[in-house]
C-alpha positions as CSV (number, residue, x, y, z in Angstrom):
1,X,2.0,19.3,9.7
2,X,4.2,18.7,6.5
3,X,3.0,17.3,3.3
4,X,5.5,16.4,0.9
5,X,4.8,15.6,-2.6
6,X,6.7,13.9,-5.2
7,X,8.1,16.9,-6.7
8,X,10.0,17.7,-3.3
9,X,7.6,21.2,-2.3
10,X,7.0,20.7,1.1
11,X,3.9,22.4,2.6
12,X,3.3,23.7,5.9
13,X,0.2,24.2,8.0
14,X,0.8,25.9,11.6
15,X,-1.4,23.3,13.7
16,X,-0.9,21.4,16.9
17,X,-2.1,18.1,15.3
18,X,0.8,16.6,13.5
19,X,-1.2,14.0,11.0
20,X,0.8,11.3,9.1
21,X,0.6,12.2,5.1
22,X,2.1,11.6,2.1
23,X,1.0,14.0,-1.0
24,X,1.0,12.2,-5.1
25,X,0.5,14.9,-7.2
26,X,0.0,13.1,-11.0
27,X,-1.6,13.4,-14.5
28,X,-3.7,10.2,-13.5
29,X,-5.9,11.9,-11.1
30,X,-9.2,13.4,-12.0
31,X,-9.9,14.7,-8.2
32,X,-8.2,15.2,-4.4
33,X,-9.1,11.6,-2.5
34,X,-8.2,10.0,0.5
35,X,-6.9,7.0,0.9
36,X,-5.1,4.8,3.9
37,X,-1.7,3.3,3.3
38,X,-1.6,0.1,5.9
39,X,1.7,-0.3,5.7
40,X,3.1,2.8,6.2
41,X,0.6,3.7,8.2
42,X,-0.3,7.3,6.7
43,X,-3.0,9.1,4.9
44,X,-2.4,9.1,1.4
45,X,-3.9,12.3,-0.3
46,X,-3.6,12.5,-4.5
47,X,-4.1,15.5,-6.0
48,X,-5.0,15.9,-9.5
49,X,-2.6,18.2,-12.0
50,X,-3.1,22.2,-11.8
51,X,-4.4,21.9,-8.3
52,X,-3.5,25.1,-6.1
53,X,-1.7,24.5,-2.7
54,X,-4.3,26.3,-0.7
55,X,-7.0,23.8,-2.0
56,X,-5.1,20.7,-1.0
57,X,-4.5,22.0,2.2
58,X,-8.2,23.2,2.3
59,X,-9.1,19.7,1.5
60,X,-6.9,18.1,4.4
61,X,-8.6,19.7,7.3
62,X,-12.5,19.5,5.8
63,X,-11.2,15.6,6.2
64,X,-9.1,15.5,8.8
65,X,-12.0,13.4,11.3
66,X,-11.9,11.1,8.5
67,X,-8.2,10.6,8.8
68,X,-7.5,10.4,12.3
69,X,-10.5,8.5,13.1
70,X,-9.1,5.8,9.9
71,X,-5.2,6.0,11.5
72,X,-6.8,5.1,14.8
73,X,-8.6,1.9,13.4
74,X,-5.0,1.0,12.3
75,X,-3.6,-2.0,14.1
76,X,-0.6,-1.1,15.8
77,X,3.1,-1.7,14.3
78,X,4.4,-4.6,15.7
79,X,7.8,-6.2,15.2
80,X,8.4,-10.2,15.6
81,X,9.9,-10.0,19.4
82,X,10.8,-13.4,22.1
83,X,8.0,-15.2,23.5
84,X,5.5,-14.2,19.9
85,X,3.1,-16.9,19.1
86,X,2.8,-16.5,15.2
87,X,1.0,-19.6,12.8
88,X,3.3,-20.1,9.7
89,X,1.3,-21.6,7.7
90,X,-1.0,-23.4,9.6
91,X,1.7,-24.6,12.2
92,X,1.6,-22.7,15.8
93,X,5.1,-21.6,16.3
94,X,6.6,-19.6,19.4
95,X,9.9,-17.2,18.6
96,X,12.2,-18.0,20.9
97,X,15.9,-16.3,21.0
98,X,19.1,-18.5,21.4
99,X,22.0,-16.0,21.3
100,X,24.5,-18.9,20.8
101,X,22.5,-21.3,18.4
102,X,25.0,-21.7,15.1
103,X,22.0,-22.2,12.0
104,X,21.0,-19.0,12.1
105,X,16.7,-19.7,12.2
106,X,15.7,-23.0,12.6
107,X,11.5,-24.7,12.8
108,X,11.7,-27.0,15.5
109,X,9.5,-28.7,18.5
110,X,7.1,-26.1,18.1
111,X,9.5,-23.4,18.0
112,X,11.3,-20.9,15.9
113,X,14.6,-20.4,16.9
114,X,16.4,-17.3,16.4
115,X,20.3,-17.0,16.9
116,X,22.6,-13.6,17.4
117,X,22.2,-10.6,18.5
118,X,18.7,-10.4,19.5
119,X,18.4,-6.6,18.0
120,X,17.6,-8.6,14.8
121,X,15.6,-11.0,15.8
122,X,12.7,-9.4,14.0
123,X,14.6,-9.0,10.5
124,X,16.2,-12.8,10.9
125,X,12.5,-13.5,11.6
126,X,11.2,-11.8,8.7
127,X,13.7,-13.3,6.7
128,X,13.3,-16.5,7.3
129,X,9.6,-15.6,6.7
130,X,10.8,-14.3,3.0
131,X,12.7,-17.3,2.4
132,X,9.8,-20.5,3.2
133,X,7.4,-18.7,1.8
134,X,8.6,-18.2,-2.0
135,X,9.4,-22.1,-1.6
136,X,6.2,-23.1,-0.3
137,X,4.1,-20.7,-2.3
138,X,6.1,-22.1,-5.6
139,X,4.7,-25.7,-5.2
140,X,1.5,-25.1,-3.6
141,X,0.8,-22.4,-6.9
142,X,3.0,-24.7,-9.2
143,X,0.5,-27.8,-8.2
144,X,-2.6,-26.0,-8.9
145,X,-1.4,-24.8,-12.0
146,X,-1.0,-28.1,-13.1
147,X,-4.7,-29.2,-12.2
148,X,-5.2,-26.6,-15.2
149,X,-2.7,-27.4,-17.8
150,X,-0.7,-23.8,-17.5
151,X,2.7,-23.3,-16.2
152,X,4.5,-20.6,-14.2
153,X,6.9,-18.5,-14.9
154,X,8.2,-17.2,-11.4
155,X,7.0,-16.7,-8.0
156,X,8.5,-14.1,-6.4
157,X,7.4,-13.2,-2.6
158,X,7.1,-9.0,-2.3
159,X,6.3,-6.7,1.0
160,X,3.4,-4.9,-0.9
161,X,1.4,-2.2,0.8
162,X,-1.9,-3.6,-0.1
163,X,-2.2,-6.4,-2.4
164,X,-1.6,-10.1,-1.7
165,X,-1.1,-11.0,-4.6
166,X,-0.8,-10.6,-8.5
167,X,-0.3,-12.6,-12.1
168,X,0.7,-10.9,-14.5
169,X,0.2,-11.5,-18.8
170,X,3.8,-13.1,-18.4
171,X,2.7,-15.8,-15.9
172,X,5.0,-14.4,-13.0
173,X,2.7,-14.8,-9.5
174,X,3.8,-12.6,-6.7
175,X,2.5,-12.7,-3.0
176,X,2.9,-10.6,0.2
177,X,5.1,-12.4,1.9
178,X,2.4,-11.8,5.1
179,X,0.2,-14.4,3.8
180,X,2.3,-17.2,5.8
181,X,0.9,-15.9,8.5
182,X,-2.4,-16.3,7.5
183,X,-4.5,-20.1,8.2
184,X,-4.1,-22.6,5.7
185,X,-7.7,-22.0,4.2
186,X,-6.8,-18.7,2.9
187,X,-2.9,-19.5,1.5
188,X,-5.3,-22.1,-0.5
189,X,-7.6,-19.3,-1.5
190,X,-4.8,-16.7,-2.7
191,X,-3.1,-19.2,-4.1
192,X,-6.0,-20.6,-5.8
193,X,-6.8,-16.9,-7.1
194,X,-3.7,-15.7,-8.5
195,X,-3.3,-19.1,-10.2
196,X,-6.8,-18.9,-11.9
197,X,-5.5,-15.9,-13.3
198,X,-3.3,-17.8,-15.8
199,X,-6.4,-18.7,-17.8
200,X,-9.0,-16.0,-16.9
201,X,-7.0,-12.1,-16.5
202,X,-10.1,-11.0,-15.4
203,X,-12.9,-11.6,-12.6
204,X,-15.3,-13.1,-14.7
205,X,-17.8,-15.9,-13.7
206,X,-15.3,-18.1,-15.5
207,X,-12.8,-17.1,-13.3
208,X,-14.5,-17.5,-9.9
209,X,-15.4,-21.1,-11.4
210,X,-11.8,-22.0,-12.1
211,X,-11.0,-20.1,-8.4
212,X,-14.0,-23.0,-6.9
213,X,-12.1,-26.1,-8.8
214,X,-9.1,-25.0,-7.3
215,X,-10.1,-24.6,-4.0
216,X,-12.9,-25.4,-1.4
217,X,-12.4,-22.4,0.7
218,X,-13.0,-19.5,-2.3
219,X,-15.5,-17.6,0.0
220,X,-14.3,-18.5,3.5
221,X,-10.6,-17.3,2.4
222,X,-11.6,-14.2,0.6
223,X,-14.2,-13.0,3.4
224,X,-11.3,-13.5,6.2
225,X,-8.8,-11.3,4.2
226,X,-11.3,-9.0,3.7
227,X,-12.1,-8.5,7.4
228,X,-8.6,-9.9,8.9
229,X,-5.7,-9.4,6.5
230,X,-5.2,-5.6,8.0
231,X,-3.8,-7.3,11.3
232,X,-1.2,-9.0,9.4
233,X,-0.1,-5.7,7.7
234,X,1.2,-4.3,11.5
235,X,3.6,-6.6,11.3
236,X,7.0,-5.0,9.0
């Protein structure tokens, strides 16, 4: 097993069970934890300042159940291939190839259709993905915002490894560009969140009233991210 940490060391343990880790070593941290990168698939361990090589390795194996048994709940990584049945938001498409077709990706009777070389098919997919989403997030974020007198700054779609979405003090939203995949009833709920956050930076009953007025599907949307929205992360 190798651990590398942001300051390059790399650490090796002689053991037959090769275990997916990436090491952060920073002032911020006040212990070791654990923690499960989705995205990259990997256990993430972060290790406080001053702390000796032998205890973070020490630390690793008292938890290695923990991490295996955590990787293996982990859907598996999956890339967008011919023949996939995907719902862009709220529409049941199938990805189909056309080597030949000249526009590149195209919606269309039910399909999405994908042209060149099909060893990008899953990029041109993802792409496409990128592309209808930061236009269809805009207005469906830039019409809630109005039902509440405040105005956006940006929208800009991201491939974060956890979050779905974010507003920050300058009124820029962003979103995981994985939420097209999601139903309709939970793009309204994100939405609704991130745009409630122009008027209430926190999670205060305030906010989760503004999140309700905005929305009808505040606790149906958050409850199937919470127990769904890992699926969507196999997809890169």
């Amino acid at each position: 097993m190798k651990i590398t940490l942001l300051t390059g060391k790399i650490f090796k343990i002689e053991n037959s069970t090769d275990l997916p880790l990436k090491a952060i070593s920073s002032s911020r941290y006040r212990r070791l934890s654990l923690r499960i990168d989705q995205k990259e698939h990997k256990a993430i361990v972060n290790i406080p300042p001053n702390c000796s090589i032998n205890r973070v390795l020490d630390f690793i194996e008292k938890n290695r159940c923990w991490i295996e048994t955590h990787l293996l709940l982990l859907p598996e990584i999956r890339n967008f291939a011919e023949g996939d049945k995907i719902s862009f938001f709220g529409e049941p498409l199938i990805i189909r190839h056309y080597p030949y077709l000249k526009s590149g990706v195209i919606c269309e009777n039910g399909e999405l259709k994908v042209s060149g070389d099909k060893t990008f098919l899953s990029r041109r997919v993802r792409d496409f993905i990128y592309r209808q989403t930061q236009k269809k997030m805009t207005l469906i974020s830039q019409q809630k915002a109005q039902k509440i007198d405040c105005k956006i700054n940006k929208v800009t779609i991201k491939d974060t490894k956890s979050r779905w979405g974010s507003c920050s003090t300058l009124n820029n939203i962003n979103y995981n560009w994985r939420i097209a995949l999601a139903p309709v009833e939970v793009i309204d709920y994100l939405a609704a969140h991130e745009v409630a956050h122009l008027k209430h930076l926190d999670h205060s009953h305030e906010f989760w009233n503004c999140v309700n007025n905005l929305t009808p599907f505040a606790h149906t949307g958050r409850r199937w991210l919470q127990k769904n929205g890992r699926l969507l992360y196999a997809y890169k």
